[in-house]
C-alpha positions in Angstrom: 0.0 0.0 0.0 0.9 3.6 -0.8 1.1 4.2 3.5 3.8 1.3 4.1 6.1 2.1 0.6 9.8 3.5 1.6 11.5 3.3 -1.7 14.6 2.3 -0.1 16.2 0.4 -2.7 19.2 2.5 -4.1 17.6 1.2 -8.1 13.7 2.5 -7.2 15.2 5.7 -5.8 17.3 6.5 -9.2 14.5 5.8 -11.2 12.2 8.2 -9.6 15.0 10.8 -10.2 15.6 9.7 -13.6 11.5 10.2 -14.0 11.6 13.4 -12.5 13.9 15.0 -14.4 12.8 13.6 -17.6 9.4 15.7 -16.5 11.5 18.9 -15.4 13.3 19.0 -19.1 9.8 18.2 -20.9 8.0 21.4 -19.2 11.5 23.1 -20.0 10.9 22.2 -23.8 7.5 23.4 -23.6 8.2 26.2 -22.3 11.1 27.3 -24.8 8.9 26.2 -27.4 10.8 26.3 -30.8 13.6 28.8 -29.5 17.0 27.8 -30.2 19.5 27.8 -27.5 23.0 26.2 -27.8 25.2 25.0 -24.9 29.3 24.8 -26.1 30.8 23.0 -23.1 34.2 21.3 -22.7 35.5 18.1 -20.6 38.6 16.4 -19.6 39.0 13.0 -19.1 39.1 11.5 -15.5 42.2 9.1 -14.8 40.2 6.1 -16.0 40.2 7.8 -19.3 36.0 8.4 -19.2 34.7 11.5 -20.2 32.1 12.2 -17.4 29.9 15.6 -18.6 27.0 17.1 -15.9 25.2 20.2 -17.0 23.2 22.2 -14.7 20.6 24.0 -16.9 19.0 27.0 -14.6 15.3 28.4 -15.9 14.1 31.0 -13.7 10.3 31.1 -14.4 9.9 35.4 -14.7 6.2 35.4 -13.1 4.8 37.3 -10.6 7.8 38.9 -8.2 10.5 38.0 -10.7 8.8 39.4 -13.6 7.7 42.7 -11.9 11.7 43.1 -11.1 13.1 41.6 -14.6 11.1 45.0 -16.1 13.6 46.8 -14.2 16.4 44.5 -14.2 16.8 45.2 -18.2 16.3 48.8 -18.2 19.1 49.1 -15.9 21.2 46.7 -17.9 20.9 48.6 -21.3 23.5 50.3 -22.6 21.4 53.4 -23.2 20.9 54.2 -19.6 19.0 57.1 -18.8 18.9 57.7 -15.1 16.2 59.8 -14.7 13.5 57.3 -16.4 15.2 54.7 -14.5 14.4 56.3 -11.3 10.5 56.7 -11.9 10.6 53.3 -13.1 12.0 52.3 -10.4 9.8 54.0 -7.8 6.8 52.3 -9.9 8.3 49.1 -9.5 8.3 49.7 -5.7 4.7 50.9 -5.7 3.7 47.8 -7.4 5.6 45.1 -5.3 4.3 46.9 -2.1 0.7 46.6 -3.5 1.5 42.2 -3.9 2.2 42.9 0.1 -1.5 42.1 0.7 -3.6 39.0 1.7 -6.0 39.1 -0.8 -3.2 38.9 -3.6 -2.0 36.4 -2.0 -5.4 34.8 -1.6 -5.8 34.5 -5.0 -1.6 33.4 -6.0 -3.0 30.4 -3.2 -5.9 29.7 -5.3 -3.2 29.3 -8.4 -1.0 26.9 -6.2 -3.8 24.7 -5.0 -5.0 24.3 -8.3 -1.6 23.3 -9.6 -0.9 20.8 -6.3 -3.8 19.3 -7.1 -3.5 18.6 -10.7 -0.2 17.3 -10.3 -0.6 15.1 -7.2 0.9 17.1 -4.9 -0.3 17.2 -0.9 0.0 21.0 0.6 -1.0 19.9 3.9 2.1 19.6 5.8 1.0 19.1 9.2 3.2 21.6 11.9 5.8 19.1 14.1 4.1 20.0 17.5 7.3 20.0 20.3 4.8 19.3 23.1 1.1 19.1 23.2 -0.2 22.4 24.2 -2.2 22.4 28.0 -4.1 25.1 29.8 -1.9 26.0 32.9 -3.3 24.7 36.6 -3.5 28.1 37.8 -6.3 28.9 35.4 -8.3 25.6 36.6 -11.7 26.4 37.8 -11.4 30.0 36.5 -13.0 32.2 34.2 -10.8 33.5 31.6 -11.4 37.0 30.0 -8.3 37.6 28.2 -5.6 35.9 26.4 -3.4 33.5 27.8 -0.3 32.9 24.7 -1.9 29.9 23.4 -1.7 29.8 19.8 -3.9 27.7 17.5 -2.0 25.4 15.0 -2.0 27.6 11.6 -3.4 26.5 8.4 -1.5 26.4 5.3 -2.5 29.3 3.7 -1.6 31.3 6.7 2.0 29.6 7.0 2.9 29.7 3.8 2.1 33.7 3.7 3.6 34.3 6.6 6.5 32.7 6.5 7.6 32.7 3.2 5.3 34.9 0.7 5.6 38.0 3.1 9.4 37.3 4.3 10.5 36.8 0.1 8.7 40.7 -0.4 10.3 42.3 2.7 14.1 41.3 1.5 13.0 42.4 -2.2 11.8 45.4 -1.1 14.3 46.4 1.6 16.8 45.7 -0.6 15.4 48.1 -3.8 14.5 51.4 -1.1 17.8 50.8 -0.1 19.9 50.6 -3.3 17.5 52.9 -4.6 16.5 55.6 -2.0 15.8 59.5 -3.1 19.2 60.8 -2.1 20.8 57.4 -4.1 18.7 58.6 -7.3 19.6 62.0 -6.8 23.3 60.9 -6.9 22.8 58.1 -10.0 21.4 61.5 -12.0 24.7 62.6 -11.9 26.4 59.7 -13.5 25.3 61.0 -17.2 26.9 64.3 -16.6 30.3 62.6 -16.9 29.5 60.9 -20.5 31.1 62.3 -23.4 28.3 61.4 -25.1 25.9 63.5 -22.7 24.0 66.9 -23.8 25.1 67.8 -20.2 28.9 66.6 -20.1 30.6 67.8 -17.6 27.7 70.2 -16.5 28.8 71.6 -12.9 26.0 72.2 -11.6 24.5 69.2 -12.4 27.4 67.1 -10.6 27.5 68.7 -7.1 25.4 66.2 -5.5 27.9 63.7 -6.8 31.1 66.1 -5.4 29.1 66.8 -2.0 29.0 62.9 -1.9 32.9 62.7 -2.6 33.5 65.5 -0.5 35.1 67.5 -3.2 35.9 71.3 -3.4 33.2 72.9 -5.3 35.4 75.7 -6.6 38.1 73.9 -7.2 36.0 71.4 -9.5 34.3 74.1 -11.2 37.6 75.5 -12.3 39.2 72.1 -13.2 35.5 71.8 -15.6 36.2 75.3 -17.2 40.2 73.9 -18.6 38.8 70.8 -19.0 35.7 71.1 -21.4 38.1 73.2 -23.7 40.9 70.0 -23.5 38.4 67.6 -23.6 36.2 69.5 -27.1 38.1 67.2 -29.4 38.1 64.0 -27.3 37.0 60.4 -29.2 36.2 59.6 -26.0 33.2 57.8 -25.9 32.8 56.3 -22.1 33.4 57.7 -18.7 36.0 55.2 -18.2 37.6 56.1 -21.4 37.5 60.0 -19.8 39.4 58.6 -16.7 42.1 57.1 -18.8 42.7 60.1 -21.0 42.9 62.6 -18.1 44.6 60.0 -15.5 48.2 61.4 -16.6 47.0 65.3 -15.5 46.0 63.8 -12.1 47.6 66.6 -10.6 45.8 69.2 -12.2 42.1 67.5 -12.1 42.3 65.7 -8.9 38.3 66.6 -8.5 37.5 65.4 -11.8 39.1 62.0 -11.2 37.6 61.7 -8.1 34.1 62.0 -9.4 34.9 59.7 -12.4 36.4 56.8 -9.5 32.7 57.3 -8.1 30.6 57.0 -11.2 32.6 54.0 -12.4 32.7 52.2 -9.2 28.8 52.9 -8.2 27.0 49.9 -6.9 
């Protein structure tokens, strides 16, 4: 009977793995659909002279959380990063995963799980391991209680698995995005275009004093070191703010400010 199998034989066990991943790869392939991918991988021989080859394959499933986040993931990826449109974006993508902090969002993501549990065989009910059986204290015996007294009733699923992971996974998303991407962190990341040679606003000083504020530069002295540099740099092939540093890393001396704003942009987190 299903209640007495253990699957203890080494041969059993292998060939439910071997079944389960053949189902994994199949709702891969599904998924892909006709989409070509190609996988160039190399091996060496092990001292028997065997070539033994394990690929992991990874598929991250972009759907819900992860595809609210991916939106913003690739704009700040591009190459043609504008800052300021990244910030709103990424103040809407905020908005949005705070509004998934709800129960009735998560209500209906349950309804979506049960659904797929149930289709596939799957049993959702994991009973909570109790570490002693829970007992009303003597002191209360032949009293009337009016208030609460710590118990706690045994959660249901729905209830655990929000609590403990649904809400938990949000929190260290969205802790992590106000803190990478707080006002004063935008402010600063506005800057960054300021010190492209391919910028309207290259080398704009006003525009980069939050940056030298954040640097703890002299203001007057980098306003000064922007006024020889924009006539130096009016020729410059330049086409990066890395490719800036290099050309005015040997005049280190005379735009020490400069550099130190270009360090900051290129080494931003």
């Amino acid at each position: 009977s299903a209640s007495n199998a253990t699957y203890l034989s080494l041969t059993i066990q292998n060939e439910l793995i071997h079944h389960l991943g053949s189902q994994v790869r199949e709702s891969i392939a599904e998924k892909v659909g006709n989409r070509l991918s190609c996988i160039m991988v190399d091996e060496a021989r092990d001292i028997s002279g065997s070539e033994q080859l394990s690929v992991v394959l990874r598929v991250v499933d972009d759907k819900h959380v992860l595809g609210i986040i991916k939106i913003v993931s690739d704009v700040l990826k591009g190459k043609q990063l504008d800052f300021s449109k990244a910030s709103i974006l990424m103040q809407s993508t905020i908005s949005q995963m705070t509004d998934l902090r709800s129960e009735q969002v998560f209500k209906n993501l349950f309804v979506e799980i049960s659904k797929f549990t149930a289709d596939h065989q799957i049993d959702l009910n994991v009973p909570s391991r109790l570490r002693r059986i829970p007992t009303l204290s003597t002191r209360f015996k032949d009293s009337i209680i009016t208030g609460t007294i710590g118990h706690q009733d045994v959660a249901d699923n729905e209830y655990k698995f929000r609590t403990s992971l649904y809400y938990p996974l949000l929190d260290a998303v969205l802790i992590e995005l106000n803190d990478r991407f707080s006002n004063k962190n935008c402010e600063i990341l506005s800057v960054v275009p300021s010190l492209s040679p391919d910028s309207p606003s290259f080398l704009n000083a006003d525009n980069l004093i939050p940056l030298a504020s954040m640097v703890k530069c002299n203001v007057p002295s980098l306003t000064n070191e922007i006024t020889v540099l924009k006539n130096m740099l009016k020729d410059t092939k330049s086409k990066t703010i890395i490719d800036v540093y290099f050309e005015i890393v040997l005049f280190k001396q005379a735009f020490s400010s400069v550099l130190s704003l270009l360090r900051a942009a290129i080494t931003l987190p």
